[in-house]
BALO-128318 format. One record per residue (C-alpha): residue number from 1; residue in one letter; chain; x, y, z. Coordinates in steps of 0.1 Angstrom, whole numbers, padded with zeros to 4 digits. Layout:
N
@seq:NUM	type:a	mol:A	px:X	py:Y	pz:Z
...
This chain:
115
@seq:1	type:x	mol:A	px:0026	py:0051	pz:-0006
@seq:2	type:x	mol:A	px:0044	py:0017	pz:0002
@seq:3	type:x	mol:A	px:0052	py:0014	pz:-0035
@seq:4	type:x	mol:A	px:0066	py:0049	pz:-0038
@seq:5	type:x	mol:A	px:0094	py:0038	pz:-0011
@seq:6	type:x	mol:A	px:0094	py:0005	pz:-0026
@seq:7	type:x	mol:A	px:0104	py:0023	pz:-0062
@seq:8	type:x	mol:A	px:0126	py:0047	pz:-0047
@seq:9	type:x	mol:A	px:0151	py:0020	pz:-0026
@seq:10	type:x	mol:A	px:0145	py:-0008	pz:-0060
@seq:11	type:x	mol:A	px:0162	py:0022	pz:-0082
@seq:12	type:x	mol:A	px:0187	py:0034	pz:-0056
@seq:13	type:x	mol:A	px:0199	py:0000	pz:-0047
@seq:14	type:x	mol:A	px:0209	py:-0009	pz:-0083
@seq:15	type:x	mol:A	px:0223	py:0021	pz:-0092
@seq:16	type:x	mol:A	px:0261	py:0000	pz:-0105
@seq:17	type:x	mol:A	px:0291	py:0007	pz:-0087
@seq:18	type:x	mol:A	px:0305	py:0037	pz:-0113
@seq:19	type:x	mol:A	px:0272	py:0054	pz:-0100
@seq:20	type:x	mol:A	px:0275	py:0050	pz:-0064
@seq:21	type:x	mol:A	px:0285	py:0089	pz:-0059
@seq:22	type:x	mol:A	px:0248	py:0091	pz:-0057
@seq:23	type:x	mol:A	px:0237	py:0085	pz:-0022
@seq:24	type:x	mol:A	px:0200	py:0070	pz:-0022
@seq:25	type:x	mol:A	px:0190	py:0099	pz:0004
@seq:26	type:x	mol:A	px:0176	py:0122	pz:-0025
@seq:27	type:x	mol:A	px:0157	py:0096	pz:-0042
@seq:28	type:x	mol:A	px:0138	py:0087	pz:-0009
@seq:29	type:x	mol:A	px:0134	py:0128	pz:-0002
@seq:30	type:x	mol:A	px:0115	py:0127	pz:-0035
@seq:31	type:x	mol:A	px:0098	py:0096	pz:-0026
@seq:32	type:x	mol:A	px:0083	py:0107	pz:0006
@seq:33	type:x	mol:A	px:0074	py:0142	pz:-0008
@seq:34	type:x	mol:A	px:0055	py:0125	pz:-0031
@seq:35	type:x	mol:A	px:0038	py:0104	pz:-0007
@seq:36	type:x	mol:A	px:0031	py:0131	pz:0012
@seq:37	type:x	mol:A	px:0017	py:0147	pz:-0012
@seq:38	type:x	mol:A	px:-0009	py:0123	pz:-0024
@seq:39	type:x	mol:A	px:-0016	py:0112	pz:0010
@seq:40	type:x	mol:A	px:-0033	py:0145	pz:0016
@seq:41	type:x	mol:A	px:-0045	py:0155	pz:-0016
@seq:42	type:x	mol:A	px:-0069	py:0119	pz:-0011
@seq:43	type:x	mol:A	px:-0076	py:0135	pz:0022
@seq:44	type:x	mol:A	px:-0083	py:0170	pz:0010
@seq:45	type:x	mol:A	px:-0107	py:0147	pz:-0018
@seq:46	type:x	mol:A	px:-0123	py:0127	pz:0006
@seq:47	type:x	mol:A	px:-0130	py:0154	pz:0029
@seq:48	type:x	mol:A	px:-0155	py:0173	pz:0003
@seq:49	type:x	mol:A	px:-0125	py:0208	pz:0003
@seq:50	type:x	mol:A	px:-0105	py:0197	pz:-0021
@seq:51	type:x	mol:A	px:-0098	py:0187	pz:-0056
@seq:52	type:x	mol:A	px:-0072	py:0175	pz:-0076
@seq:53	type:x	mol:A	px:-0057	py:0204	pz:-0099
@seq:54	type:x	mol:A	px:-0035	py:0187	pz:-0121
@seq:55	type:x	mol:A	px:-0059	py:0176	pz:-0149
@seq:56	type:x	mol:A	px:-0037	py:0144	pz:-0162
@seq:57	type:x	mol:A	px:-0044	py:0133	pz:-0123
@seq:58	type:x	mol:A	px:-0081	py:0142	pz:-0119
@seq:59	type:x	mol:A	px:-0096	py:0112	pz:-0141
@seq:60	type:x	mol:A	px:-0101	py:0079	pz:-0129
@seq:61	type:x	mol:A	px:-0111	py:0086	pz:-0094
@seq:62	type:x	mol:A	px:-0086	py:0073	pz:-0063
@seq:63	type:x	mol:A	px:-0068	py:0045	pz:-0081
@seq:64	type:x	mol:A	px:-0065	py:0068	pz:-0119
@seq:65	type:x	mol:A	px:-0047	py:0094	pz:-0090
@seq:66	type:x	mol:A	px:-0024	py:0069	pz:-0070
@seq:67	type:x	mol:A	px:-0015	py:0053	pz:-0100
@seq:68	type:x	mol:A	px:-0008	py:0089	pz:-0123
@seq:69	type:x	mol:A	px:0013	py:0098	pz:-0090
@seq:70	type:x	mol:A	px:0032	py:0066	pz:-0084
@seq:71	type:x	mol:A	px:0042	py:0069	pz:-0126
@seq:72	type:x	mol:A	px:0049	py:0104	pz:-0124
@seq:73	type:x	mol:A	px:0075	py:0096	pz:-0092
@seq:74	type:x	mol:A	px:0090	py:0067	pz:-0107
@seq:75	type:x	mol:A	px:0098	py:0083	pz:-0139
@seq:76	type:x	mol:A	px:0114	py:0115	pz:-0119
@seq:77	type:x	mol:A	px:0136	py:0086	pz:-0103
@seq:78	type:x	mol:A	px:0145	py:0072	pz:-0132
@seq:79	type:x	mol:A	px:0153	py:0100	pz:-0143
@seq:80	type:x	mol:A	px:0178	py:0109	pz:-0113
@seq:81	type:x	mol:A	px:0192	py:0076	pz:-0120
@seq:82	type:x	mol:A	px:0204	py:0082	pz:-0157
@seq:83	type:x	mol:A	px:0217	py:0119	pz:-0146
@seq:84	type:x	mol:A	px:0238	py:0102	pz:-0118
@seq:85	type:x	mol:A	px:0247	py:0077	pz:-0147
@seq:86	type:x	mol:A	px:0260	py:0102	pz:-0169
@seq:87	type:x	mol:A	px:0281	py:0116	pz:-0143
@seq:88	type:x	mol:A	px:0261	py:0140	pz:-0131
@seq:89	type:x	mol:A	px:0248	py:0133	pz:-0095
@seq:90	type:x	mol:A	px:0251	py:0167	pz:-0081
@seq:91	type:x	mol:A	px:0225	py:0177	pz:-0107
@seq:92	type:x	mol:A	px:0204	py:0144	pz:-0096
@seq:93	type:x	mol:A	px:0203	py:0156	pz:-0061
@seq:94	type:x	mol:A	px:0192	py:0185	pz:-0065
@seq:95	type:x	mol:A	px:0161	py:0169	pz:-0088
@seq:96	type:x	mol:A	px:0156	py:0149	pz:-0054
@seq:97	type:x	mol:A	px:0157	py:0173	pz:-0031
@seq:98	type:x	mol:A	px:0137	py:0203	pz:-0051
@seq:99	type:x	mol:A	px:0114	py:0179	pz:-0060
@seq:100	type:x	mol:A	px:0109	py:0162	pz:-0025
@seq:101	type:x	mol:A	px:0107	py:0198	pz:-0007
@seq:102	type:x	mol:A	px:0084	py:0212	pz:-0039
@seq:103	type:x	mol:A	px:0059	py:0182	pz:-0030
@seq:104	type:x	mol:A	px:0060	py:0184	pz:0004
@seq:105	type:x	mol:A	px:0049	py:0219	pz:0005
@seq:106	type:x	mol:A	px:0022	py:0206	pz:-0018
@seq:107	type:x	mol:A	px:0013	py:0185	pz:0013
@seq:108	type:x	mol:A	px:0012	py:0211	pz:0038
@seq:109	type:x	mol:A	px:-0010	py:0231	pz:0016
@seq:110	type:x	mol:A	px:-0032	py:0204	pz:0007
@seq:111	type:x	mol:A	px:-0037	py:0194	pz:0047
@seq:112	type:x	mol:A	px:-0051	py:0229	pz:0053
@seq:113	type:x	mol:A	px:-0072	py:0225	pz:0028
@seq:114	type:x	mol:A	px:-0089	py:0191	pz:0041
@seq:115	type:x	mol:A	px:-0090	py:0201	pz:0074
């Protein structure tokens, strides 16, 4: 989870000056989403309730998952990055955001489930 808010404060920190109209709060919405969201799916595992339904994240046991889910986030980042590049960071935002609140939900959904 530390390397998911490490990752999303490297990329927003050296976004260049051109890109700046990209605020670094949607890359850390999308980063903590995502660390919610793997914090309680290795809960829901551990817990015997749960498993892991995206099948390119379901081999290779805890460390296959964290690192399928770390890759997965810094590409989205990345990603939000080279929009806000182009001159688009309304349209990166909204990747942050959507995604952050999509993956949250994921989290609340995979608590109940390892409860």
């Amino acid at each position: 989870m530390k390397a998911l808010i490490f990752a999303a404060l490297l990329l927003s920190i050296s976004v260049p000056a051109s890109a700046q109209a990209l605020s670094p709060a949607p890359s850390l919405v999308l980063a903590l989403g995502s660390a919610v969201d793997l914090g309680t799916t290795l809960q829901a595992l551990h817990s015997g309730r749960g498993q892991e339904g995206n099948p390119f994240l379901s081999h290779g046991g805890d460390a296959g998952l964290i690192a399928g889910k770390v890759a997965s986030t810094a590409a989205l980042l990345f990603v939000m990055r080279q929009i806000g590049l182009k001159g688009h960071p309304r349209i990166a935002a909204v990747i942050g955001y959507a995604g952050g609140a999509a993956l949250a939900g994921l989290g609340a959904r995979n608590a109940q489930v390892g409860r």
